[in-house]
TIGU-518485 format. One record per residue (C-alpha): x, y, z; residue in one letter. Coordinates in pm, whole numbers, plus 50000, padded with zeros to 5 digits. Layout:
N
XYZa...
This chain:
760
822895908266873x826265896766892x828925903867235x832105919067195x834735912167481x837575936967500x840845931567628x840845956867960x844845964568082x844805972568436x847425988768619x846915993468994x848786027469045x847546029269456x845706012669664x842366031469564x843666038169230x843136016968912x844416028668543x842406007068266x843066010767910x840805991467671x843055971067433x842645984967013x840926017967125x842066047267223x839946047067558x841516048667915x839646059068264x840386053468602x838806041768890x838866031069254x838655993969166x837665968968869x834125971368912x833696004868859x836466008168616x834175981568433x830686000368454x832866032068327x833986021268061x830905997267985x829006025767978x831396050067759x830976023267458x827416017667494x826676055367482x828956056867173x827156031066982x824366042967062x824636078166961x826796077566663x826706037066590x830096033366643x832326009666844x836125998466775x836575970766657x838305936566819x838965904566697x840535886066916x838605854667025x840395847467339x842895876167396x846445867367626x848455884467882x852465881767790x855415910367886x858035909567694x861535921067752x863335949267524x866335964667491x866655999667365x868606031867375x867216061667513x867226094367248x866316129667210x865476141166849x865686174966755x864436182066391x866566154766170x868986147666418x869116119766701x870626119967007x871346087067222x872006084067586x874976065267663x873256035467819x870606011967728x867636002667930x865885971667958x861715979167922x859265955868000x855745961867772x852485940867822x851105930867492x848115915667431x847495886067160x845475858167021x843695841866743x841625861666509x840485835566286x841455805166188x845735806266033x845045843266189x846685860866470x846635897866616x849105909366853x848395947567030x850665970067195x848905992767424x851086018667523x851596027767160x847856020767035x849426001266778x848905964066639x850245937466382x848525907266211x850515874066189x850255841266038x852765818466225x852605813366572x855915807966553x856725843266472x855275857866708x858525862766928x860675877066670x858045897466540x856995911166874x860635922366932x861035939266627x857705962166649x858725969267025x862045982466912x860976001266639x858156016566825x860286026467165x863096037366891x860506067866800x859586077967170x861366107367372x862936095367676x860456110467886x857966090367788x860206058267761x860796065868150x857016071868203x856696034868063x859206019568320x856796036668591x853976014268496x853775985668773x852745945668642x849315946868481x846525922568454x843975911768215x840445914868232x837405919867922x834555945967935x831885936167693x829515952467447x826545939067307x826515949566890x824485944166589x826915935266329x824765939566023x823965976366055x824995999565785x827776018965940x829865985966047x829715979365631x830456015565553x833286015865770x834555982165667x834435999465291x836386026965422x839186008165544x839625986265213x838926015165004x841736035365174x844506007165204x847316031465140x846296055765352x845726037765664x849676021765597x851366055065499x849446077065759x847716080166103x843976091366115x843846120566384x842376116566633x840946083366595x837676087866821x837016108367209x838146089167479x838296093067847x842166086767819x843046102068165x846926107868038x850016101168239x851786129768124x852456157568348x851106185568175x847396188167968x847606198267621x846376228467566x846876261867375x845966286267630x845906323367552x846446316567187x842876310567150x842436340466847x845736315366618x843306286066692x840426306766584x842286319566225x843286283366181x839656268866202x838426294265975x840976296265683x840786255765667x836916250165691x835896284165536x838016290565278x839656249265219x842916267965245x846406246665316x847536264065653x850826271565796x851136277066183x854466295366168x856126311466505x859606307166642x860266274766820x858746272867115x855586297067027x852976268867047x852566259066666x851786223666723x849296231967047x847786257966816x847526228166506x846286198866769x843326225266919x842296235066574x841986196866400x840166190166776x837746217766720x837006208666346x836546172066469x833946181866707x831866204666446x832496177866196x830696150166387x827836172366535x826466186666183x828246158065978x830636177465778x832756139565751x836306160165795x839296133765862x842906148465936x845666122265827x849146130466026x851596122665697x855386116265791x857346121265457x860046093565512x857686066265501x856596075365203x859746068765016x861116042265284x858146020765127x859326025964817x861596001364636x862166017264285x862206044164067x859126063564011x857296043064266x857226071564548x855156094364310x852336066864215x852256065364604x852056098264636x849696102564412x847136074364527x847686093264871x846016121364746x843066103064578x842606084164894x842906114765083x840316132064809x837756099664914x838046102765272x837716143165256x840536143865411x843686170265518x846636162865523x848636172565860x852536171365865x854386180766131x857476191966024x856656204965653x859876216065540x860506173365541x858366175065236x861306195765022x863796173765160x862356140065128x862026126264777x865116133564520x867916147164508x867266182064549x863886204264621x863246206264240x861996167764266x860966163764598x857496153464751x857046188464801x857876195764436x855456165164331x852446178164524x852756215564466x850316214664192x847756194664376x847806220264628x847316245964395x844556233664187x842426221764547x843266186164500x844766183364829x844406203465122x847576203165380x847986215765709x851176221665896x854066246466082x857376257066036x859726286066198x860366318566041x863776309065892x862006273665748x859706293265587x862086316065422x864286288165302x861346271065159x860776307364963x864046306664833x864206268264733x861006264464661x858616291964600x855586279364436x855366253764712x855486280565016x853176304764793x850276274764851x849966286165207x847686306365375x849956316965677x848776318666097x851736339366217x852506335866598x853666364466792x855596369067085x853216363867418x853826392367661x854626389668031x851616390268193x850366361767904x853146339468008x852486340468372x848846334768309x849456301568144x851776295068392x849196302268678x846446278068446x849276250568433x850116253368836x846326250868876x846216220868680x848706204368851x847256215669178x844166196969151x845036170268885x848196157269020x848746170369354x851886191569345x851226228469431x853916252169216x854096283969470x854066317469250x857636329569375x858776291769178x856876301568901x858936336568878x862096325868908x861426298768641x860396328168418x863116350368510x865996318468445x864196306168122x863966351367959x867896348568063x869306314567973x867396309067688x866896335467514x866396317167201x863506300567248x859916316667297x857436311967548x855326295967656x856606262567469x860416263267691x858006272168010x855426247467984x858626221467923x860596235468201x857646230368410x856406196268297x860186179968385x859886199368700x856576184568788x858376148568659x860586153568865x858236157069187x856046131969095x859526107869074x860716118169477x856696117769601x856806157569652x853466178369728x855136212069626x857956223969367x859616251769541x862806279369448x865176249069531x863536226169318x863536248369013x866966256969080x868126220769070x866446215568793x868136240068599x871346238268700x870786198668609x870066207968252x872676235768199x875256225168437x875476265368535x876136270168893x873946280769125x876546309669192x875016324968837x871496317268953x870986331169243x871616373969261x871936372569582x874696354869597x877956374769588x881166363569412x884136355569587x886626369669360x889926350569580x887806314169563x887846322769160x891406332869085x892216306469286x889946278569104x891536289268756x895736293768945x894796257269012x893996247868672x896116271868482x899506270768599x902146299768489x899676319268271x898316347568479x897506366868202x895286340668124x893836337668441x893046376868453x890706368368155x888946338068276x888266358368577x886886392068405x884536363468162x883026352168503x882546385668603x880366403768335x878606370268315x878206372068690x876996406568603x874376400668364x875606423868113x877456406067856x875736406667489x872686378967449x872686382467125x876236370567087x878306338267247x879176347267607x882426351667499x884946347367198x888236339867251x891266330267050x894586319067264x897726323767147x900826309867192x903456277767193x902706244167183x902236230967541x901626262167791x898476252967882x895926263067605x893396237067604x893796234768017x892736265567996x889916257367783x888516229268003x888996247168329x886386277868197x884116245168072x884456234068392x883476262668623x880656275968366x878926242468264x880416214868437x877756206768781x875546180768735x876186174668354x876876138768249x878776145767943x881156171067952x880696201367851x883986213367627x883066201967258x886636198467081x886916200466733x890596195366530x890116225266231x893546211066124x890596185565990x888556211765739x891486226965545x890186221865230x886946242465102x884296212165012x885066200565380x882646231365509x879686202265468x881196178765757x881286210165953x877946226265955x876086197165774x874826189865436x870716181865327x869526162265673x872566153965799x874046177666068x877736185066092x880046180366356x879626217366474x875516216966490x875736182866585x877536190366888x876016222866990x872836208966954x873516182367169x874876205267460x873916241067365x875406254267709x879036243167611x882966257367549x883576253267160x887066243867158x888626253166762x891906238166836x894746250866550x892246272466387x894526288966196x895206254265969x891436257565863x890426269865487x889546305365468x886396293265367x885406280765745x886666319365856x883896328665670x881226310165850x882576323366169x882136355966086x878286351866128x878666329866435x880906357266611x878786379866532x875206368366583x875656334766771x873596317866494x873816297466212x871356283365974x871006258565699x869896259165369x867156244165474x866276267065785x867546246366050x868746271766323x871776263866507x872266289266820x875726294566991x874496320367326x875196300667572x878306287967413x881786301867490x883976300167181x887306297167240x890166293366930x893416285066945x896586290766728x900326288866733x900526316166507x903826335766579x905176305466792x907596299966503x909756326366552x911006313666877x914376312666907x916666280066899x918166264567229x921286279667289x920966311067050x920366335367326x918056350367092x914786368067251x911496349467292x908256360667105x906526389467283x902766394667276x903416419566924x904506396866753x901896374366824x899446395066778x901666404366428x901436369366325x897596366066387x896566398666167x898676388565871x896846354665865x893546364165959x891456385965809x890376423065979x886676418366019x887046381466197x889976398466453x887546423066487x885256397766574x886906377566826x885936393867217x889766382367369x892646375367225x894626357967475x898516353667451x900116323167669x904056328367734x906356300067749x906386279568074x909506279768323x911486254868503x909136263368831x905656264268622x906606226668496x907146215668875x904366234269007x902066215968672x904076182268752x902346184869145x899796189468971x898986156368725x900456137269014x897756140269247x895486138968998x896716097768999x894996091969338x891666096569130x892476063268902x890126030069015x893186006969094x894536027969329x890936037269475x889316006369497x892235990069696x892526019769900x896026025869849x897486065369904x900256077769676x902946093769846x905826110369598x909646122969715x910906156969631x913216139669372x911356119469184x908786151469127x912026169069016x912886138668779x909766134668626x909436176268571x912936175368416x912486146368231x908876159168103x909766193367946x911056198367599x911536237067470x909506228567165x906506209467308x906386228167650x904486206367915x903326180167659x905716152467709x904886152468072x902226127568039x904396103867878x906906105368154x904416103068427x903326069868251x906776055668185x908156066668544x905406058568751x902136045068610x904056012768415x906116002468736x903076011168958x901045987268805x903775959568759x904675966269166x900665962169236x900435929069010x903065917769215x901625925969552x897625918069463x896975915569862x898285946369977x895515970570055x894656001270237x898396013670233x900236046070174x902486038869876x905876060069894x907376061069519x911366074869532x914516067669241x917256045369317x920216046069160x919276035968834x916766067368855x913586038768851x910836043369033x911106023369403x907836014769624x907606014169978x904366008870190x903306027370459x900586030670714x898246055670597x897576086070778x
């Protein structure tokens, strides 16, 4: 008999609380202190080997404690896109490392249950970095957070006494060097029961979709079918797939069946490979491997498999192993959407036709709110945090409203796993009405004024907001006000963008103000990023520039990209009329249905968006200064916009919106306006100074600041060349003077002149 010692992590979460995870397994438990963790997890292994003769394997001869220091990016992926937060973070991970044999070195990374050999102690540093970084690069930022949580751990061993020369430790050694490939281009799932006892908020289950799990169990052990879980997103494909492979897994080990699911990401296939011709032998070694090991294959996201390879579906991996699937050679599991499914119909059939499809339906109501009962139950007695029912409804009733897009239970269970994050992060026992609200207005930046019912609109406080904003446009304002109100309402279209709306006008009166200040009161509390996406269209006049728009193969276009990113959001079209007719044409679908999908079945969706266009069409027929000629009325606007449009997108567009040229007193009153907006700027903050301006120089600047052509455009510049440029030289010039009103006048030479006073 020979002793194994195995590298125990310990994290002390509480006083009485103790998180172990043994080091190259997949085991964790938790305990009130290291002797009992110990005996736990003693005994776990030694009930293992002795039932099924089994124990994981570990090398190290005397394993080491080290935490090393990386620094990564936060990012949310959606499908084949990637999202980074703005800032990095700097993540400490334990890893554990030592001598294997002699010139031989293994370094493990618990919190990703991965490893790496290495030759060179020397290397150890640079090679530790780089698998960190990759690793952490793949993880959602919920889970990067989770990590951060973790306080310092320690090092201890638990040890198992093993025979070394029974027959399974050879049969499994075979295994692994028969199935080289397989092992590097895929992960075996799931690897062996633990008693993992998982950080993550929320268990993973596939409550009341027990009859899908029961289909997909049958039609891949019965029949040896390839299976496709397919539901909108959101439906509880992959908690469907991960019950069925666990239920398959359990049968498979109690009457010996020797099933093995292999998760298969496409892109490493041909990442690994170097030259032509070299992905298919890969490929098809995969399969032979996969044949050996009677194994399934299990990808994820299948519709990679048409997309990864050449240059088009007709030679991709998909294209490759469509006959293996169709002669039994290879037996794939996976899911997909409705629309992915369709597009891989149309591009490429015989590879869809290999599927035996699990279609998930819609859950009803009182389905919903059971799994939402099971999960509050859960969290109850697992973690704590008690999630009252009237929470639980209004989460419902916000999530059926605000995203109607998605399907329960999957935008439920998520809802409810950040909420219960959340709690966890401020130590609370219960996650009540305020909580959920919080939490959704933190994610959609809504107010809690479109929240709430009861709450009752204050129709002065909102023409006032948007007279702030908007200054000499109140036909304008009349609009932005009658948005807020059906929305307020709860009766504008959800099938459609909140609201389309193309402005019209001159250059200068207030267009895109207009578009930011509907951003802002829609979208704009407690978002980071701000929530007007702009987009020039002056940029896509030529027809083969539609790809940079709406994306082309995996790579998303500036519109999904950006609506993706912040899906409740003003889309801002600025000079839409300079776009080809060619881009009119893709709008016609987004006006209509607030969708828009790939070739490839990637769903873009636009409801919570408000789209908002704007155009100087008809601003060229104002008159010259001095002509005394009349100024363009709202006709001929609306003149100019039907000849260059075509009917069916007018017809499409919810406002049109017509902006009139600004006045002597709309350019003071907007003048008032960018000058207080300078007592927001950090040098005059942080040294506390107050900015006081005379009635002349706010005359000057508004005078100096208008042009007919450009409207209120130029006033920027002035404010800058007037004021901002001698500010700062008067403040390099005075570094000590602090906590002062600063009165700014002309003198003669109409230049800006500072005087302090005391401030008030």
């Amino acid at each position: 008999m020979e002793k194994i010692n195995y590298p125990l992590l310990c994290y002390e979460l509480q006083d009485d609380m103790l998180l172990g995870i043994l080091v190259g397994t997949d085991i964790e438990a938790m305990a009130k202190d290291l002797s009992s963790l110990k005996k736990t997890l003693h005994a776990y292994l030694q009930k293992q080997y002795k039932k099924f003769d089994e124990f994981p394997p570990m090398d190290i001869e005397q394993p080491r404690l080290k935490e090393i220091e990386v620094k990564v990016r936060p990012t949310y992926r959606f499908r084949s896109s990637a999202y980074p937060l703005p800032e990095a973070v700097k993540v400490k991970l334990p890893v554990i490392f030592g001598q294997v044999e002699e010139g031989h070195y293994e370094c493990h990374l618990p919190h990703f249950r991965d490893s790496f050999y290495y030759y060179d102690e020397k290397q150890f540093d640079a090679l530790v970095q780089h698998t960190a970084l990759n690793l952490l690069n793949q993880v959602t930022p919920e889970r990067l957070y989770r990590i951060l949580r973790y306080p310092k751990p320690s090092l201890h061993t638990v040890s198992l006494k093993v025979n070394y020369e029974r027959d399974y430790y050879w049969d499994d050694f075979e295994f692994k060097q028969e199935h080289e490939l397989l092992n590097q281009l895929a992960e075996r799932f799931p690897l062996q029961r633990s008693l993992r006892r998982q950080m993550s908020a929320l268990p993973d289950a596939a409550w009341q979709r027990e009859q899908a799990v029961s289909d997909a169990v049958n039609k891949i052990v019965t029949t040896r079918a390839n299976v496709l879980i397919v539901g909108p997103p959101g439906s509880g494909k992959s908690a469907v797939l991960r019950q069925a492979m666990k239920q398959i897994h359990s049968q498979s080990r109690k009457q010996q069946l020797g099933y093995t699911f292999w998760r298969i990401l496409p892109q490493r296939i041909t990442a690994s490979s170097k030259y032509l011709g070299e992905w298919e032998e890969k490929c098809e070694a995969l399969i032979q491997e996969l044949s050996l090991a009677n194994g399934i294959a299990w990808v994820e996201n299948i519709i990679r498999l048409i997309q990864s390879g050449g240059e088009g579906p007709e030679d991709s991996l998909g294209a490759f192993m469509m006959n293996f699937l169709r002669q039994g050679k290879l037996q794939m599991i996976g899911e997909a959407s409705p629309q992915e499914l369709e597009s891989m119909r149309g591009l490429l059939p015989g590879f869809a036709e290999a599927f035996q499809v699990v279609k998930l339906e819609e859950l009803k109501e009182q389905d919903i709110m059971a799994i939402l009962e099971q999960f509050a139950q859960y969290s109850a007695q697992q973690l704590r945090i008690e999630v009252p029912d009237d929470a639980r409804q209004l989460m419902y009733r916000l999530l059926k409203r605000y995203y109607p897009y998605e399907s329960f239970p999957g935008k439920a269970v998520r809802f409810l796993g950040q909420c219960i994050n959340q709690a966890r992060h401020q130590s609370a026992a219960t996650i009540g009405k305020a909580a959920v609200l919080s939490e959704f207005i933190q994610q959609t930046g809504l107010p809690e004024l479109f929240l709430r019912d009861e709450m009752q609109l204050d129709t002065k406080a909102l023409r006032g907001f948007f007279e702030q904003r908007i200054i000499g446009q109140p036909d304008a304002v009349d609009k932005m006000c009658s948005v807020v109100k059906i929305y307020k309402a709860g009766i504008n279209n959800p099938k459609k963008p909140i609201v389309s709306m193309l402005f019209a006008g001159p250059t200068g009166v207030g267009k895109t103000a207009s578009a930011k200040a509907i951003s802002e009161y829609f979208f704009g509390k407690g978002k980071q990023k701000s929530p007007l996406i702009r987009i020039d269209m002056s940029e896509f006049q030529h027809p083969e520039q539609i790809t940079s728009l709406i994306g082309a193969g995996r790579q998303a276009g500036k519109l999904a990209q950006g609506v993706r990113e912040r899906p409740f959001s003003v889309l801002l079209l600025d000079e839409v009329e300079k776009a080809s007719p060619v881009i009119f044409d893709l709008l016609l679908n987004l006006l209509d249905e607030g969708l828009m999908v790939d070739a490839y079945g990637r769903e873009t969706n636009f409801r919570n968006t408000i789209i908002v266009m704007t155009s100087n069409l008809g601003a060229s027929s104002r008159p010259s200064v001095g002509f005394g000629g009349k100024m363009p009325t709202e006709a001929t606007y609306r003149s100019a916009i039907e000849r260059h449009f075509r009917p069916e997108f007018v017809n499409r567009i919810d406002e049109l919106v017509f902006f009139r040229p600004l006045d002597s007193e709309d350019i003071l009153q907007i003048t008032e306006k960018e000058l207080g907006e300078l007592h927001q700027r950090e040098g005059f903050s942080k040294r506390g100074i107050e900015l006081e301006f005379t009635p002349a120089l706010q005359a000057h600047i508004a005078q100096v600041g208008f042009d007919e052509r450009y409207g209120a455009r130029p006033l920027q510049r002035a404010i800058e060349d007037y004021i901002v440029m001698p500010a700062a030289q008067w403040m390099l010039a005075h570094p000590k003077v602090k906590d002062c009103r600063l009165q700014i006048d002309l003198d003669e030479q109409r230049q800006a002149r500072f005087k302090t006073k005391p401030q008030t």
